[in-house]
N, C-alpha and C positions, 0 to 999 in steps of 0.2 A: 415485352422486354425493351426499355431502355438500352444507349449506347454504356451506359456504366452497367448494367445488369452483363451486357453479353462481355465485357472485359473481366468484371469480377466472376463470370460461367468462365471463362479462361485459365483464370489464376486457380481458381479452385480441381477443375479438372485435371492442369498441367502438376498441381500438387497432386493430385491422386494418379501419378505417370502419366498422363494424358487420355484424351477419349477413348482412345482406343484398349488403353489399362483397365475400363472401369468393367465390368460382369454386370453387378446389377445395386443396388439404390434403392435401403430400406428408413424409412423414420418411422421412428417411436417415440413418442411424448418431444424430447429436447435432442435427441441421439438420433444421429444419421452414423448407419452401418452401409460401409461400402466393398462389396467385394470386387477382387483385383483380379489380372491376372499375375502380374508379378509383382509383388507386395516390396521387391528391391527399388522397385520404381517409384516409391511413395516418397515423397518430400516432409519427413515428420514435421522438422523445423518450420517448413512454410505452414504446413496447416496450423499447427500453434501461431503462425504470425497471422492466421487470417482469423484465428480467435475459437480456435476447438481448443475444449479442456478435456482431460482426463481421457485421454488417446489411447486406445486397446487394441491390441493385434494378436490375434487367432490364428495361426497359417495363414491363408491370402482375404483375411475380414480383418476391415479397419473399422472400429467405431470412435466415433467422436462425440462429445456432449457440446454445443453451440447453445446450449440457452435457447432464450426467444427467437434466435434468428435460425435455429434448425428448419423450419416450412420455411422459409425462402430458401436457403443453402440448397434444399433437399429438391425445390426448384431447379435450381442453376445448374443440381448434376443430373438431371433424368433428360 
């Protein structure tokens, strides 16, 4: 990891309420499913600004479609 990889692992995380919010970090194909524990703590808006499309929530599961950049993303959060 790069000094820019562990800032954008920041932003990403602090979008999903912080580390301490996240349970667990699944991908599939283009879609990273993140479950939470308090799903109030989720930043919809930032994660659209960091480039998730098509954003679904389930009770405390967020999944997001990122494209090709899902295997990195799915880095930055585990």
């Amino acid at each position: 990891f790069g000094e820019t990889d562990i800032e954008q692992q920041k932003m990403f995380k602090d979008a999903y309420g912080g580390k301490e919010n996240i349970k667990e970090v699944t991908l599939t194909q283009n879609r990273i499913t993140v479950t939470v524990v308090d799903v109030d703590k989720v930043d919809l808006a930032e994660l659209q600004i960091l480039g998730a499309t098509g954003v679904l929530i389930t009770q405390n599961t967020i999944k997001c479609s990122y494209q090709e950049r899902a295997p990195f993303i799915y880095k930055l959060l585990q």
